[in-house]
C-alpha positions, 0 to 999 in steps of 0.5 A: 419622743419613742424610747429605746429599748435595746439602750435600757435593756442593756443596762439592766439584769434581763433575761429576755427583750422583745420588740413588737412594732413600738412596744418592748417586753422585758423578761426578768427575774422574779425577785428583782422586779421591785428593784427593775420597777423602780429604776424604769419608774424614776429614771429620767429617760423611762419615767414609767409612772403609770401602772396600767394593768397587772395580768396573769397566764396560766401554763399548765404544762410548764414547769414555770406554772405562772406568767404575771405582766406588768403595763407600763405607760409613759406620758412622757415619752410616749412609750409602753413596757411590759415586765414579765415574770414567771413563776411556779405555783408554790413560789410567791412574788414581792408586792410593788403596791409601796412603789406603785400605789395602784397595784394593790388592786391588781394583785388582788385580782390576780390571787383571786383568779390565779392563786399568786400570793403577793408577799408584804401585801396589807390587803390580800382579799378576794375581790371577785369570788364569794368568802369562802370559795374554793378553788382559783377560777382562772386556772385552766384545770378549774372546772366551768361549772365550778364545784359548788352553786349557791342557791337562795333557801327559803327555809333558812332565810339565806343563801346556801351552798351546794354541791353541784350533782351532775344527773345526766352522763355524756350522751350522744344523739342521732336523728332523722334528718330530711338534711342529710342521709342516713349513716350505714349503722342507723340503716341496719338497725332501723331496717326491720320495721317496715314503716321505718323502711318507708320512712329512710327511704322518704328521708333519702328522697327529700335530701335528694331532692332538696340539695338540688333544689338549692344547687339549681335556682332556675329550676327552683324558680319553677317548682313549688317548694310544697310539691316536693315534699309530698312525693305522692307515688306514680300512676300505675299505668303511666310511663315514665317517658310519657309521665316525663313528655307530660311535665315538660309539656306542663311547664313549657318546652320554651322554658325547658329549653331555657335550662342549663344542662345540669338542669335539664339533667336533674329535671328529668331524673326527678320525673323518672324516678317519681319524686315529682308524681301527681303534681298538677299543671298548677304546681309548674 
């Protein structure tokens, strides 16, 4: 049988009650948890017996720092509870480890991760950071990287800590790509060297090329992939219209007349353009 939330919640002190599809959240007051914890526990419509999970959420910008949540199950009823409490980060919250025995644990973790010290707790240990460690992990403003690496020293046959030395500053990078053009400032720097001229407009021409290859299947069934990226430059004294009359003729008017008009279109500006000079009857 399901419990009902809204009964219990109007028998005990809450400051919030939430219901998301079959499982209800009570927001209560920090020092009444161990009180509020007992009755859902030992009452006979509760029977809350089973701590499944203490979880903490770090809320920098809020006065209230700290949302510690409490996993309730049960077996009994079938039901799940969530008691949650906020705090500051210099407020420290009663311990429930002599109510719920497995709690310890999780409290543990929590002061480990986030920094909650639990009152009237035997065994306040850190159980996932080394002896020692600074800081609280879990803490949003915690750096990733942390604040200090440990290494194995030969010399002292040990492991010691060190101060992380950051050698390297924010860069950004900017490449030449085949996959995209060239940003308007990259063009004014790199215009006075001739060879890099050469190379800008070879890169614009692949791009050209290569997004239509990918925007047109049929015709990229056609053309060699290995002919386009040459782009070998035009005979002096052909044409373009008989250069262009030559590839259609090479690869079939049949076939040619099989293309949609976008591919008809994109055909013939890369042959009177020149991006597809010098290529053979055997490259179609």
């Amino acid at each position: 049988m399901l419990l009902n939330y809204s009964s219990i919640a109007k028998i005990l002190p809450i400051l919030r009650f939430e219901l998301s599809r079959t499982e209800g959240s009570f927001l209560i007051q920090t020092n009444l948890l161990p009180e509020i914890l007992t009755m859902v526990k030992t009452h006979f419509n509760c029977q809350f017996k089973v701590l499944t999970c203490i979880s903490g959420v770090d809320y920098p910008e809020s006065s209230h720092r700290f949302k510690i949540v409490y996993e309730l199950l049960s077996i009994k009823r079938n039901s799940r509870l969530r008691l949650k409490v906020i705090l500051d980060e210099l407020s420290p919250i009663n311990s429930v480890e002599k109510i719920i025995s497995g709690a310890s644990w999780w409290e543990c973790e929590i002061w480990d991760m986030f920094g909650v010290f639990f009152l009237n707790q035997d065994n306040l240990t850190r159980l996932l950071t080394d002896y020692g460690f600074q800081g609280y992990p879990l803490r949003k403003d915690f750096p990733l990287s942390g604040f200090t690496e440990s290494r194995y020293s030969s010399i002292k046959s040990r492991v010691v800590y060190e101060n992380l030395e950051m050698s390297q500053e924010y860069r950004t990078f900017e490449f030449l790509s085949p996959w995209e053009e060239l940003s308007s400032e990259m063009k004014k720097l790199l215009t006075k060297d001739k060879k890099l001229r050469r190379h800008i407009k070879l890169s614009e021409n692949r791009c050209f090329i290569l997004k239509s290859i990918i925007r047109n299947f049929n015709l990229f069934k056609l053309i060699r992939w290995n002919a386009f990226l040459k782009l070998k430059p035009l005979a002096s004294k052909m044409s373009k219209v008989s250069l262009s009359n030559r590839c259609i003729t090479t690869i079939n008017r049949k076939r040619f007349n099989k293309f949609t008009p976008y591919s008809r279109h994109v055909f013939l500006k890369l042959v009177r353009s020149g991006n597809v000079s010098g290529m053979q009857k055997s490259s179609w």
